[in-house]
Phi, psi and omega in degrees: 000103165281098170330324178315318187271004186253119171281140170215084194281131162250137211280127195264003171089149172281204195292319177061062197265008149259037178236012171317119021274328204329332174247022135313323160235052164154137180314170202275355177267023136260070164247122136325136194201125176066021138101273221242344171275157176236120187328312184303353193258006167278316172267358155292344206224065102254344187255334203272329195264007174267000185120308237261148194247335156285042160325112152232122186274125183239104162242151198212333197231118184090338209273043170265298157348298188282281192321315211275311174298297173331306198289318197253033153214339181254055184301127165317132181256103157344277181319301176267008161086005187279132174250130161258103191248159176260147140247123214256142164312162163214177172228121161270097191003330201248019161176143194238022188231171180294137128041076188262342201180152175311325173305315205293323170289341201260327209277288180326324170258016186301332142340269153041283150346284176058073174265115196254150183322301157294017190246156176288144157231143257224109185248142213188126173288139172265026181203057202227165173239082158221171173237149194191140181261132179298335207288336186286320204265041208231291168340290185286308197285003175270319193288295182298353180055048191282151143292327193206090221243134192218124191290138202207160150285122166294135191213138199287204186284284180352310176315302217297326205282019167243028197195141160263150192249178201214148153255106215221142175280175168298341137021274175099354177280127175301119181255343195200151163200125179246146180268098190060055183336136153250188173327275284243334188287154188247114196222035183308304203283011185242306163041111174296133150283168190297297163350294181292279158021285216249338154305324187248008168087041186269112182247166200105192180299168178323284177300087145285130168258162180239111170258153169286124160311313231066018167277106165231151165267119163230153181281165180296292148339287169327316184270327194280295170351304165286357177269347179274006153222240172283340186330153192248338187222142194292326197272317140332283176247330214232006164310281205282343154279347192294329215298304183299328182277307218246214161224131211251053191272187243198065212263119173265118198249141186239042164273160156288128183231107199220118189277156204235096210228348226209148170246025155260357223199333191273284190289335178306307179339280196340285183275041122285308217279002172277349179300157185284325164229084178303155168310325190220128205223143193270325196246084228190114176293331168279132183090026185294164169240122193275137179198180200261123173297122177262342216357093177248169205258156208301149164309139173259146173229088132335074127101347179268135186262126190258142162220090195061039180275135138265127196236113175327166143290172176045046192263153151239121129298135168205110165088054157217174207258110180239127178225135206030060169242137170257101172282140165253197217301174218316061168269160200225115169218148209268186177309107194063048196256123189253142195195100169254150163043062137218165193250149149224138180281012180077184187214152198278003211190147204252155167186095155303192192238130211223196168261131193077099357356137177269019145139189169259151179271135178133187201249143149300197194287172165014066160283194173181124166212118185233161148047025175247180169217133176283104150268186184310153171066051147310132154239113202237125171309194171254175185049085167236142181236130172240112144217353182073034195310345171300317180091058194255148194257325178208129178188156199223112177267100175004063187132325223191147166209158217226120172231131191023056197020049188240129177257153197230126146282111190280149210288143149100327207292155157267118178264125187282187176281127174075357169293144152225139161279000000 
């Protein structure tokens, strides 16, 4: 296996609109993630600890964010020769139209590329939460002699209508694949066997399905083949014919893996990642996660009681109660401020209370804020209550809106003194 020859496009995501507002402004792998981090930065910082020197990020929607991120942390590195390059939709002489599908973004840049027959390319979601060395599914698709390989997770029956799912020999080559089952469908026969099982280590309930990661492998050759013609999506389309053409397998990864697709998935991540032993953990020499050096001066914590927190640089606490939560970067909450089970994502920027100023950004004095997520730049008065008291499951509000009965404030927003939500 030469590292050398392996290419690695990351897909930068469409419109995302059920992770809406949070992708009002920005595509959905620049969402804030961990107080400090950004979804695009798990697979590039899984490719960057796999080895891999060639990285190109494909965006199209939203993407000033992403792009803004991308630059002041993934400067070409010299010595190894590592690249991070963006690639923005464009119109060409030889097509005038956008992005139609994840095929469609890989296909359009394929110049691009500059892909010699031998080499692999490595295709990867820019909005997924797992950690993983490529290097492993690079193995089984050399060992298996594939064309085309695509890693996919056990996932329960509940699940499967959010995934396409697979069928495998023992093998490991992919016999059949279907896309986003729904209930009514008989999807009996995708059954992990005992076989498949207990050959890949599978572990969990009876009933498993094997979903797509959005993780694919591909020869170089292969993938420009399958390209050639209009399909617009790998999972859709260019999946389930490779399957009759080529040879096709089925890489089983048994990590925590979670697509964060939802503002329910989102927020579920999140506040796991405040548990004493989370599904997903930041703090691990192996397998670091790369983000953009800010160098802001240490969180000050004034007088305040923590619970199971994760807390950013460059926060002032001063008197408040934070419990299962994520705070981010230089958020600011003031005395007798209460904060259960939510994220805030901080703020890009300090604005203390200052004269003519319209207030400090960050939470006032004697809140109550649960189950909600903040987005950047908040400024919430004081005696303000965010708890959802109604029990409202979707609802769209002055200031605010309700998802799976998670309340979301959208960045930039104002609260006044004494509002409750």
């Amino acid at each position: 296996m030469n590292n050398n020859n392996v290419t690695v496009l990351i897909l930068g995501g469409g419109q995302g609109k059920r992770l809406f507002p949070l992708t009002s402004y920005r595509s959905k792998p620049a969402v804030p993630m961990g107080g400090k981090y950004r979804l695009v930065d798990i697979p590039i910082s899984n490719s960057i600890n796999s080895g891999f020197r060639r990285i190109f990020v494909l965006t199209q929607f939203n993407s000033t964010s992403l792009h803004r991120h991308i630059h002041r942390t993934y400067p070409y590195e010299y010595f190894h020769q590592t690249s991070v390059e963006l690639l923005a939709a464009e119109q060409t002489p030889s097509t005038t139209d956008w992005f139609q599908g994840t095929a469609d973004a890989v296909r359009k840049h394929i110049p691009h590329y500059h892909l010699e027959e031998a080499d692999t390319v490595v295709i990867l979601s820019g909005d997924h939460l797992y950690r993983m060395d490529y290097r492993d599914i690079l193995r089984f698709h050399e060992e298996r002699g594939a064309d085309v390989t695509v890693s996919t997770a056990p996932v329960t029956q509940k699940e499967v209508r959010h995934f396409g799912i697979m069928q495998v020999r023992t093998s490991g080559q992919i016999t059949a694949f279907r896309e986003k089952p729904s209930p009514k469908e008989n999807i009996h026969s995708f059954i992990i066997p005992e076989t498949i099982r207990s050959t890949f280590k599978v572990r969990g309930p009876k009933e498993l399905y094997l979903a797509s990661m959005g993780v694919y492998v591909f020869k170089a050759k292969v993938l420009i083949e399958a390209l050639a013609g209009r399909e617009a999506d790998f999972g859709k389309e260019v999946i389930p014919k490779a399957i009759h053409k080529h040879k096709v397998y089925g890489y089983i990864f048994n990590g925590y893996w979670r697509d964060i697709g939802t503002i329910k998935s989102f927020y579920e991540a999140s506040i796991d990642l405040t548990k004493d032993n989370p599904s997903f953990n930041f703090f691990t020499p192996k397998g670091v996660v790369f983000t953009r050096a800010r160098f802001l001066p240490p969180s000050k914590i004034i007088d305040a009681k923590l619970r199971n927190a994760l807390i950013a640089e460059g926060c002032i606490l001063e008197g408040a109660t934070i419990e299962n939560s994520v705070i981010g970067l230089r958020s600011v909450i003031s005395k007798g401020t209460v904060i259960r089970r939510s994220v805030l994502m901080g703020n890009d920027f300090y604005r203390l209370e200052q004269p003519g100023s319209r207030g400090r950004l960050g939470i006032g004095r004697d809140c109550r804020i649960e189950n909600c997520i903040l987005d950047k730049n908040v400024c919430i008065g004081n005696d303000v209550v965010i708890s959802n008291r109604r029990g409202v499951r979707e609802e769209n509000g002055k200031n605010y809106c309700i998802r799976d009965g998670v309340v979301i404030i959208p960045k930039g927003t104002v609260i006044p003194d004494r509002a409750v939500i």
